[in-house]
N, C-alpha and C positions, 0 to 999 in steps of 0.2 A: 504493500500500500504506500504511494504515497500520500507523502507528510504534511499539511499544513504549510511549515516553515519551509520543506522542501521546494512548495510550490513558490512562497514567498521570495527566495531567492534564487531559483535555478531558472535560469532559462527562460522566464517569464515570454508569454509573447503577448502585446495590447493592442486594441484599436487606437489608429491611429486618427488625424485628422478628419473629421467627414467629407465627401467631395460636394456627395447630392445625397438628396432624398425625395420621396417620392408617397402622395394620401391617393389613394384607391380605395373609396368607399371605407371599410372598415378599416383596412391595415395601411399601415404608416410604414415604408421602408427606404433605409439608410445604407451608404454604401460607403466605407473611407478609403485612405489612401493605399492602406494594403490590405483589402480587397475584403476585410469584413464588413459581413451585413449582420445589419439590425432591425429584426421584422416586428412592429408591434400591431396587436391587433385588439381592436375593443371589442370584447362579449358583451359585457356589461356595464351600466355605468360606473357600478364598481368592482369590473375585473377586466385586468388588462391578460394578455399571452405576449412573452418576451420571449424571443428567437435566436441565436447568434450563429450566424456561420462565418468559418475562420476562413476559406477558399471564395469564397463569392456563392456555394452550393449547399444550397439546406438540403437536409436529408429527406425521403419521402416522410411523407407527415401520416403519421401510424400511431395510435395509442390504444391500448387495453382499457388503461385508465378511465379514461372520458368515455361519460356515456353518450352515444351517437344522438341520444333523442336530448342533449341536456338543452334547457332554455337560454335562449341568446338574444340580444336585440338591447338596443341603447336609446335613448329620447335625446342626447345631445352628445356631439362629437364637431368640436373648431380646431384646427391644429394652423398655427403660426408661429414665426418665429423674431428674434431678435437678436442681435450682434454675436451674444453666444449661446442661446440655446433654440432649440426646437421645442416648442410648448404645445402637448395636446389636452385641452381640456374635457373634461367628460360633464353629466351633471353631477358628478358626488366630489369630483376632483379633478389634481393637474397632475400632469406628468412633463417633466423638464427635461431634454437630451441633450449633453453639453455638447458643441459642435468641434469642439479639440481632443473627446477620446472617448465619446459616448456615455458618457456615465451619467447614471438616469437617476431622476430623484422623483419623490413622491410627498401631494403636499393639497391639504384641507383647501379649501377656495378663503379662506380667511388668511391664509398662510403659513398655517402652521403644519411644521413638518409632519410628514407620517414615516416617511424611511427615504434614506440614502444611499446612494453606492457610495464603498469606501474606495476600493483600487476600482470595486465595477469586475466587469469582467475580462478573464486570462485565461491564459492554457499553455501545455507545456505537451508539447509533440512525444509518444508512447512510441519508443520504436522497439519496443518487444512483441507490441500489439496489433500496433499500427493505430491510428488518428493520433486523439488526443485527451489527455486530461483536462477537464473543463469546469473553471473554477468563478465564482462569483461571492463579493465580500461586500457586506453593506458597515456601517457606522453602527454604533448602538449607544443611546443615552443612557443616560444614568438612570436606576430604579426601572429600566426596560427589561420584561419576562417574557419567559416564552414554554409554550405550551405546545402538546401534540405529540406527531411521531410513533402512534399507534401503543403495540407492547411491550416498549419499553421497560425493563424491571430496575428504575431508579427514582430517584426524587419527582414531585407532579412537578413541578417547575426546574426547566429545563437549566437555567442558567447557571452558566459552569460547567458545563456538561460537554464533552463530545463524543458524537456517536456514528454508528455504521449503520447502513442498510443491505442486509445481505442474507439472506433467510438460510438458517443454520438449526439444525436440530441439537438442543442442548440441555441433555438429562439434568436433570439436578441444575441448574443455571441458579445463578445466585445474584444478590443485588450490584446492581452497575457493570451487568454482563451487554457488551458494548452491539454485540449481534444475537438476534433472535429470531422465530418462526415468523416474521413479518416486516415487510420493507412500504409505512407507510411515510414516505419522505411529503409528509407535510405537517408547517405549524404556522401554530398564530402568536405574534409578538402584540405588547401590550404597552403602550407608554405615555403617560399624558394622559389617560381615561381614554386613547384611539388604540382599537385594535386592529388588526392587519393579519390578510394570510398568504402564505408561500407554497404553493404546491411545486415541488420541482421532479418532473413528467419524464424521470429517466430510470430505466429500467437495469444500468450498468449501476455494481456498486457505488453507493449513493455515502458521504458522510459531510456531516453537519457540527457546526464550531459553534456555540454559545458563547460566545464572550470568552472561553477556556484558555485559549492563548494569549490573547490581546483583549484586554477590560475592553474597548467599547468597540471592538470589531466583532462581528454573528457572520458566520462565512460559509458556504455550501458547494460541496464538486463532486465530481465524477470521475471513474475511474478510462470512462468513454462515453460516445454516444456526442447527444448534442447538448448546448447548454439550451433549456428549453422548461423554463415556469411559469407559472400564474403568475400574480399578483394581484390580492383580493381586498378590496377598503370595508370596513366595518361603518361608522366608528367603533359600533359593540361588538360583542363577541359573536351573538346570536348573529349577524349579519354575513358576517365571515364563516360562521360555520354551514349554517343552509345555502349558503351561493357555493360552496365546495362540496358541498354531497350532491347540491343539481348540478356540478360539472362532471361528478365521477357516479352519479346514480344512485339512486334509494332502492331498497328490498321489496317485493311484494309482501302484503300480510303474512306471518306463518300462521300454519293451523296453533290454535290455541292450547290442542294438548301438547305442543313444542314449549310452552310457557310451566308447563307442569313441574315437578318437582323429580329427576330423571336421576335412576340405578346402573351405576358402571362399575366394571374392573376387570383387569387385566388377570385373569379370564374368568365370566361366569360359562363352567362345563363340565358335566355332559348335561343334557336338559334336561334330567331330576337333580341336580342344581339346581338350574336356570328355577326353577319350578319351586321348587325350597324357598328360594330367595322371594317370588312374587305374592307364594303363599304367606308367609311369616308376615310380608305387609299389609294383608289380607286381615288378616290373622289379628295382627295389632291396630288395624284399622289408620295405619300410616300412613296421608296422601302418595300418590306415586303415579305417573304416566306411563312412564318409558323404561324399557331394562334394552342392557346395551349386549350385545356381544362382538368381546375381541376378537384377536385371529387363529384362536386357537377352535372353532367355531368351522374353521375351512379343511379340506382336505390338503396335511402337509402345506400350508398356506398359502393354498390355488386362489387366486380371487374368482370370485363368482361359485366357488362350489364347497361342496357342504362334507363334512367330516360324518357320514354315516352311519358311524358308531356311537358317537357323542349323540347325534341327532340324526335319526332315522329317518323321521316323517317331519322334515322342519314346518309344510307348509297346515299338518297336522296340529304341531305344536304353538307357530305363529297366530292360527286360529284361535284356538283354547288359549292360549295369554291374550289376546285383543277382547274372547269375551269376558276376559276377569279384568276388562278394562287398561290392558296395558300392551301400548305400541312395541314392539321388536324395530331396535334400529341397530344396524350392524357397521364393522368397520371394513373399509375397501382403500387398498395400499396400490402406490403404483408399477411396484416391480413386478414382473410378470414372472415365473419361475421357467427356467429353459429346461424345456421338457418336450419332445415331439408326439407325445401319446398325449398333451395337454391343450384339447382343442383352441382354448382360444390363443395360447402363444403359437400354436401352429399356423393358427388365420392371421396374426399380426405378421408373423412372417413373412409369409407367403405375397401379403400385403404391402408387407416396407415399411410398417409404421412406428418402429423402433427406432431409437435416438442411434445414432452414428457417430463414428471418431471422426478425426477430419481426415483421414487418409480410407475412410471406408469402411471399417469394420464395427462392429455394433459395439454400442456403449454396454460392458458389461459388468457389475457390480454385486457386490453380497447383502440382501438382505433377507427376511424373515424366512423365505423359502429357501434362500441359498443365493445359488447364482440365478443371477437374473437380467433380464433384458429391460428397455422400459421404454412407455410408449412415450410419442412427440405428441403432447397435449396442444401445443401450438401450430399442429397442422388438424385446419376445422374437418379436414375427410377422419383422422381419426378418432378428434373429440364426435363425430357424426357414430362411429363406429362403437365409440366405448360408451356412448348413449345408450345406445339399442343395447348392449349388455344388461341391460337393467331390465329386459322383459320379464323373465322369470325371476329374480329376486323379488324386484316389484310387484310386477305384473299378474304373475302367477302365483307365487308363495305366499306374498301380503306381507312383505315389509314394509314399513310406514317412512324409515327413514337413515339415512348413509353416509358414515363418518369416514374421512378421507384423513390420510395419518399417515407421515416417513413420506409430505411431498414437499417437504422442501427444496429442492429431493432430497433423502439424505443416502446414504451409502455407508455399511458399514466398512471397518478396517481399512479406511481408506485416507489420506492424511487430505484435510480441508471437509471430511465425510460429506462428499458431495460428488456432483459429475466435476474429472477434467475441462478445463476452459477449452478445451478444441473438441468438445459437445458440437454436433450439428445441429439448430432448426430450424422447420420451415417458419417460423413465426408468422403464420397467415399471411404467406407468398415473401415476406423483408426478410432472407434467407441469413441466420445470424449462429454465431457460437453462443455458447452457454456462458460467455460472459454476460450476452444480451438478455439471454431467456432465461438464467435464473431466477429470477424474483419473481418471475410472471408463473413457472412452472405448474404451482402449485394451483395456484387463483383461475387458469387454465384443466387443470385437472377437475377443480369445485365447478368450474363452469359447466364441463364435459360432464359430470354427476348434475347437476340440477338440472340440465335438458334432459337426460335419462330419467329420473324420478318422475319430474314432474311429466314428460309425456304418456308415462305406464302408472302411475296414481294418477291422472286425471279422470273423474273433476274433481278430486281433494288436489289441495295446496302440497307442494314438495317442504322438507325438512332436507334439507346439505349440516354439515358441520365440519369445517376445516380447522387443520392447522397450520399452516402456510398462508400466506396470503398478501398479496398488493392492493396499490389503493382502485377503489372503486370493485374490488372484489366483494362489496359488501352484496352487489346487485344478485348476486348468485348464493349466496352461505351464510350462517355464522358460525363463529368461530371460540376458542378457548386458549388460554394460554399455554397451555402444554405441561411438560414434564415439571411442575413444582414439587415444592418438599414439606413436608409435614414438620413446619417450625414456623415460628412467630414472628420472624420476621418475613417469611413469607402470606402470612394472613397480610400483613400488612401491604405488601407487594400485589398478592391479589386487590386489594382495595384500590391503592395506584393503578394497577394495567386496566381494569374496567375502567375508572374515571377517563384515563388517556382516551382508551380507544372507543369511548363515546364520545372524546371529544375530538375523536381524528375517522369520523364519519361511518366508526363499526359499533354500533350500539348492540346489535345483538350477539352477546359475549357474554363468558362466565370464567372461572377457573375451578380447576379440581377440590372440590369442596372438601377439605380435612389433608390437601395434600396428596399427590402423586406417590413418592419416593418415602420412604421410612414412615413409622407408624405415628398417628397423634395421640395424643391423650384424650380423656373425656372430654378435658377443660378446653384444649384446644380445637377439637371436633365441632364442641357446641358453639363456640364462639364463632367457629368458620359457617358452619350453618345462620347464623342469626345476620351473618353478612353474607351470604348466598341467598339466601331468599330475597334478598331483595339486588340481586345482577339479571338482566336480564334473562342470563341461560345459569338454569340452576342443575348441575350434576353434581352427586359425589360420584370419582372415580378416582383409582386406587391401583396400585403395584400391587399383584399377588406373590411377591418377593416378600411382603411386609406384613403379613396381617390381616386380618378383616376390619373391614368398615362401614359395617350397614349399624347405622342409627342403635339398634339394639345391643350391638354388640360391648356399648361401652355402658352397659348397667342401666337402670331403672330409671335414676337421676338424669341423664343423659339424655335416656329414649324419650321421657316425658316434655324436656323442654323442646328439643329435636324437635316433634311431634307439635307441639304449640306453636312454634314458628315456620315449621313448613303448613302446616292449615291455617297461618294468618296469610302466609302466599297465597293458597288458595282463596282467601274469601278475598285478599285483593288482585283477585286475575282478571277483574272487570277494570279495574283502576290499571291495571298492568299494556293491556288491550288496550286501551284508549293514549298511553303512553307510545306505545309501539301503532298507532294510527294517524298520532303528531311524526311522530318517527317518516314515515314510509309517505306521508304526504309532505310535511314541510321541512322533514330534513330535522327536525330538533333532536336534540340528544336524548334516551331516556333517562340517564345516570348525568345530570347536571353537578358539576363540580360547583362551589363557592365563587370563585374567581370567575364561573358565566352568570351563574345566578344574578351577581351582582358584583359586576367589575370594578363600580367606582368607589369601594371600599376596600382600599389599602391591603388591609389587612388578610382579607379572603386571598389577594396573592401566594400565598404562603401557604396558604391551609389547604390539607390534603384528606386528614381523616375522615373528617363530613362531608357529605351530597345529597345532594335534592333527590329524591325518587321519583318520576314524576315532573310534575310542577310543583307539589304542595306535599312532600312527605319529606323531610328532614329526617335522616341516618348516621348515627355516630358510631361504628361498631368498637366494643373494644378488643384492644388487639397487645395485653398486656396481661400475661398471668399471674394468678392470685390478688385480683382487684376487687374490689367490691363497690368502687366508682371512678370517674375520669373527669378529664377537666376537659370542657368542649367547647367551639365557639358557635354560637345563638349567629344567624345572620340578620342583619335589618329588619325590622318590622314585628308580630308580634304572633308566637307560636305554642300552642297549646302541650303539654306533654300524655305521649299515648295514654300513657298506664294510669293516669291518676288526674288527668284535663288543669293543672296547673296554669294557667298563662305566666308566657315569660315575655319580657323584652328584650329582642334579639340588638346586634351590633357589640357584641361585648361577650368572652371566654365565662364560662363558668362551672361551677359543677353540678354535676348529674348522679347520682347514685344509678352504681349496674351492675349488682349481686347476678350471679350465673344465670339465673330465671332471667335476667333483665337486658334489653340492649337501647340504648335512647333511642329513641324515635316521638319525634315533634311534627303535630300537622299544624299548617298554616292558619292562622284566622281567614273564615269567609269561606274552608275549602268547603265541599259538597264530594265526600269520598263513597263511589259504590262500593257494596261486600255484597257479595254470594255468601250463601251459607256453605259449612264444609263438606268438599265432597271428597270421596276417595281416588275421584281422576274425573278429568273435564268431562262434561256431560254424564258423570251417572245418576245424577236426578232431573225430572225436569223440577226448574225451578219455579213454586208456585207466591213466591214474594222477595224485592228485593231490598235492602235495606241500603238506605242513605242517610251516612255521619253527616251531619251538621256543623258547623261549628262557627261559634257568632264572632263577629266584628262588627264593631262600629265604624261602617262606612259598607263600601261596597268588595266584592268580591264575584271572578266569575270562574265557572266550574264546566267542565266538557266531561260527555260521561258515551262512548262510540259501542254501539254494538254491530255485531252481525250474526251470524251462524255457524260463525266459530272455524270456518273451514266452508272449501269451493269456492268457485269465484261468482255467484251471483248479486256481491255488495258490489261490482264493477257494473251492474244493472241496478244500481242506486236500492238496492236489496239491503239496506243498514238503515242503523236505526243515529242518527247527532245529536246528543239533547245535553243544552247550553244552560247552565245553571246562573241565574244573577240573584246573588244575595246582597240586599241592605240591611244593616241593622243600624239601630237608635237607640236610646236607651232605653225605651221603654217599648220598643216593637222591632220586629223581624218578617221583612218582607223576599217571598224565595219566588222567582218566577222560573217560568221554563221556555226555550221553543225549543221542536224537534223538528228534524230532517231528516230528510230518505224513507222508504216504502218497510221498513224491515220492522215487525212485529213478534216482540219476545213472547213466551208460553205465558208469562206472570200479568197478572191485572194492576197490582197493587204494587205502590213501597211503602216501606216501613220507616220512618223518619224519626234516627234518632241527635236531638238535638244535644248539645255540647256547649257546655260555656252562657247560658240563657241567664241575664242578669236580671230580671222580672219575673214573677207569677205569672203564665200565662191563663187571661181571663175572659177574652175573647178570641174567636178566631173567624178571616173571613176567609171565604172557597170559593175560589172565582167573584170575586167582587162581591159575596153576598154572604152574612154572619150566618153561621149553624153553630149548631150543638156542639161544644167539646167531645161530650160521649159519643155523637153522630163520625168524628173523626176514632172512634177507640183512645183516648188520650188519656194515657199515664202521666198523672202528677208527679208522683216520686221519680219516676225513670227515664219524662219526659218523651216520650214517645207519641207516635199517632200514625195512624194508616190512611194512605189518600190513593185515589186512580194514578196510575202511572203518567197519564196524560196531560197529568194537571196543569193549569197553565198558568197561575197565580196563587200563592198560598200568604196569608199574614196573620202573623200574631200577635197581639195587641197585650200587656201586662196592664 
């Protein structure tokens, strides 16, 4: 790798003087005196695309990344210039190009800055590889942070930090491991209250300088390729972050038993295990969706076929677990085993669709099966091919859903454990080595599985789950962190890699609940659950090198709180659901870190162990053994606490008591939170009422509560149900109105309204404009409840 400083004094090469330049509609292009262009092009008004080519020849314009349908279009775009720069203004801002070496600055229409080049851009000629290293270095102010970067397992705030992009399979990975299972080379810096995003669109090892070497210099290159990023204007954060998932793509819904509470380990088999395991949750009446099986599941670790003996009649078996309510979702690896009596590495053969050396002979490696071959996910004839593999897992057997694992790629015994750099791809015709197609390998492989799935389960929704992945891979999978370790500082680390990678546009993500590698304790199991249940993707999975870890296993104490926190997930998987329908339409995060909730306090900077769930659920987990409370920070404004309806006033640290039974969590004044009652797995009741927490504020507040049918795609035919919650309170009344949208109509009639924080006797009430009876509502004084039509469209209580 080169170095930083390497770049900084070897060899450097710069743009020189500009000669001409040139506006065509969108794009703005620049030409100097030796012979670099600078192509800029407005998307948005607040996003630019920056180009550089060091020959006068950009490269063909190719990305995985960007989604081809993302939104584009500007309302104003002037470009003029003066003595020395080239000025194009947008409506949210300027962009300045000096006309003596290109370096481009970025700045509010008030004038104040938002980001600089410091040298701008460089590169230093690769002659091992050929092109170039390609390098870009901005200025940074003082008290300027930075966020993002996906799975990261170090500090939420970037600065200081340098890191790599280079998707590496890494057992046991520990804090400030510089490469991991994902290369999301995008962040947002933050200074002044303006935040800013950088997406840099290159598929060659990617690394990025926080300030690390040089205080106020933030700098970013490449190993190859082009230099070739966004650049995104907020001022907030929120703004920056949904115009970067509509340049790289949002997820369709997933089915809601994907949101379930999901059973893993390396290996549940033979399947009276399998069967053991789903009964016992039965049994204890422990929510549960999904039981996972590993590879040990396959015959000698064939993908796509079934070990016989373990599992004779899988498609027998798959049945009888879907009717005790629980989905079969299994893992599929990309190395194929070299075997000629193995029909499908005999078809891939026959076919070409194996990765290549560069002098021709196939790329060959060790992994789970042995030796093995492995398919070019980047040529679409064979992701077309490994689709259709999914008929009969899918199709026929009734698996629900397919975890793709070892695609980074990895390679065992191998030094780099990975393909040789003179890897061939087709990379969807831009025919490139495995310098280029590493980081895409995988997110390519997730891609190749979710048109399989979802073609053979239609009309249910596809479930993918990777671990490998680039940006905009979100469109296709979620994903998990990988191989962590059963230790406290990794609870902790799990808490950081979710906030990151909701806020680097992969929200649906979990980590191994109690740890991968070595065993937890009770204390520590329980604690990781009480912060699992509220990540997006909640699995425990587990080494069978280590021990058991299902819920029961660690005693009574254990199972019981276990047990109370995964059926509070469940009663919030309406709340959950509506999180991930903000998600997938506007791009919001569901796991909101401090520092987006609310940027313009200082202080959320810093802080990493609380997040918003949600819009309106505040989560402190603790992540320290033998406590019996923590000091936490309350953010702005004024939040209720779960367990005991306290009002606090946030903007300020304080302590919380969280004895084992206990984890902070604070709802918001004003929220309007749906609960289900508990089931044992999504839809095993129909639900004939649903219950809505309340919780009063003086002023207003508003509440979004999405349903559908939970699975299939007929909410895409307005088949859903929108219903917009607006609460005001006063001091002596509470006014809750509703509208709803879309055709979609739940089993239930009624909710159950229970109110929270009511600083009055309620003594009237009016229903739709007009007083009735308290008792005509069913109203508990002591408990404060009452039952209304679902439909309702105005409620008020009068004290």
């Amino acid at each position: 790798m080169i170095t930083n400083t390497e770049l900084e004094h070897k060899g450097n090469l710069y743009p020189t003087a500009l000669i001409s330049y040139e506006h065509d509609q969108d794009t703005i292009s620049f030409l100097t005196k030796n012979g670099v262009r600078l192509q800029i092009t407005v998307l948005r008004d607040n996003m630019l695309r920056l180009r550089y080519a060091t020959n006068g020849i950009f490269e063909h314009d190719f990305s995985y990344a960007v989604d081809e349908n993302h939104p584009h279009g500007f309302n104003k775009l002037k470009v003029e210039e003066n003595n020395s720069h080239v000025l194009i203004h947008t409506e949210k801002f300027l962009c300045k190009v000096a006309k003596d070496d290109l370096r481009v600055g970025m700045y509010e229409h008030g004038g104040k800055t938002i980001l600089e080049d410091e040298l701008g851009f460089h590169w230093e000629e690769s002659f091992e590889f050929g092109g170039n290293f390609v390098k870009m270095s901005k200025t940074s102010r003082d008290q300027e942070n930075f966020f993002g970067l996906g799975d990261k397992p170090t500090n939420f705030n970037l600065k200081g930090k340098r890191l790599s992009m280079w998707n590496t399979d890494q057992y046991a990975y520990g804090k400030d491991t510089a490469e991991l299972y994902k290369a999301v080379p995008f962040y947002m810096g933050l200074q002044q209250n303006i935040a800013y995003g950088i997406f840099f669109d290159n598929t060659f090892k990617t690394h990025f300088d926080f300030c690390s070497e040089r205080r106020n210099v933030t700098s970013f290159w490449a190993d190859g390729g082009e230099m070739n990023y966004y650049f995104i204007y907020g001022p907030q954060m929120t703004d920056v972050l949904t115009t970067y998932t509509d340049l790289t793509g949002k997820p369709e819904l997933p089915p809601m038993w994907a949101l379930g509470f999901h059973q893993c380990k390396w290996s549940y088999y033979p399947e009276s295990k399998v069967k053991e395991i789903t009964s016992k949750f039965r049994e204890l009446n422990f929510p549960c969706d999904a039981i996972y099986l590993d590879i040990d599941y396959m015959d000698g670790f064939r993908c796509f076929t079934w070990n016989k003996e373990y599992f004779p009649d899988p498609k027998r078996m798959v049945k009888e677990l879907e009717d005790d309510g629980f989905k079969t979702v299994v893992i599929i690896d990309p190395g194929i085993k070299i075997d000629l009596s193995y029909p499908i590495f005999k078809e891939a053969l026959e076919k070409d669709y194996f990765c290549r050396r560069a002098d021709g002979p196939y790329m060959r490696g060790k992994v789970w099966p042995g030796e093995c071959y492995f398919p070019d996910f980047t040529n679409p004839e064979v992701r077309e091919w490994w689709s259709g593999l999914y008929r009969e897992l899918i199709g026929e057997i009734g698996v629900k859903g397919v975890w793709n694992d070892m695609n980074e790629p990895a390679v065992m015994e191998v030094p780099g454990k990975t393909f040789p750099f003179d890897v061939r791809h087709n990379y969807d015709g831009h025919h490139c080595s495995h310098r280029k197609a590493h980081n895409v390998y995988g997110m390519q492989m997730a891609r190749a599985t979710y048109e399989g799935v979802k073609k053979f389960n239609f009309p249910k929704r596809p479930f993918i789950i990777t671990r490998a992945n680039y940006s905009g891979g979100q469109r296709y999978t979620s994903t998990w962190t990988g191989d962590n370790v059963a230790t406290w500082e990794h609870l902790w680390l799990a808490n950081i890699q979710m906030q990151r990678l909701c806020m680097s546009g992969m929200s649906f993500a979990g980590s191994d609940i109690g740890g991968f590698a070595e065993q937890p304790s009770g204390e520590l199991y329980t604690r990781w659950i009480q912060l699992g249940v509220f990540h997006p993707f909640c699995r425990v999975h587990s080494s069978g090198d280590h021990g058991e870890q299902e819920p029961w296993f660690f005693g009574d104490e254990v199972l019981e709180i276990s047990k109370k926190f995964v059926e509070l997930r469940y009663q919030l998987l309406p709340y959950l659901y509506t999180a991930f329908y903000n998600y997938v339409q506007e791009g919001q995060p569901i796991l909101k870190p401090l520092v987006y909730f609310d940027q313009e306090d200082v202080q959320t900077h810093y802080r990493a162990d609380e997040f918003i769930f949600g819009n309106q659920i505040l989560v402190c987990p603790v992540q320290e053994p033998n406590v019996q409370g923590r000091r936490m920070y309350i953010p702005r404004g004024k939040w209720y606490n779960f367990w005991n309806d306290t009002l606090v006033t946030g903007g300020k640290e304080m302590w919380v008591d969280a004895p084992l039974e206990i984890c902070p969590i604070f709802i918001k004044e004003g929220a309007v939170i749906p609960k289900y009652p508990v089931q044992q797995y999504v839809d095993e009741l129909e639900i004939d009422q649903l219950s809505l927490d309340i919780y009063y504020k003086l002023g207003k507040e508003n509440s979004e509560f999405y349903e559908d049918a939970h699975d299939g795609y007929e909410y895409r035919q307005n088949i859903y149900s929108l219903r917009t919650f607006k609460l005001t309170g006063k001091t002596d009344e509470i006014i809750l109105q509703q509208h709803k949208s879309g055709k979609f109509s739940a089993s239930y009639e009624t909710f159950k309204l229970n109110f929270h924080g009511l600083p009055f006797e309620v003594k009237k009430v009016f229903f739709e404009n007009e007083e009735i009876p308290l008792d005509q509502l069913q109203f508990n004084a002591e408990e404060k409840t009452m039952i209304v039509n679902k439909d309702f469209s105005e409620l008020h209580l009068v004290g």
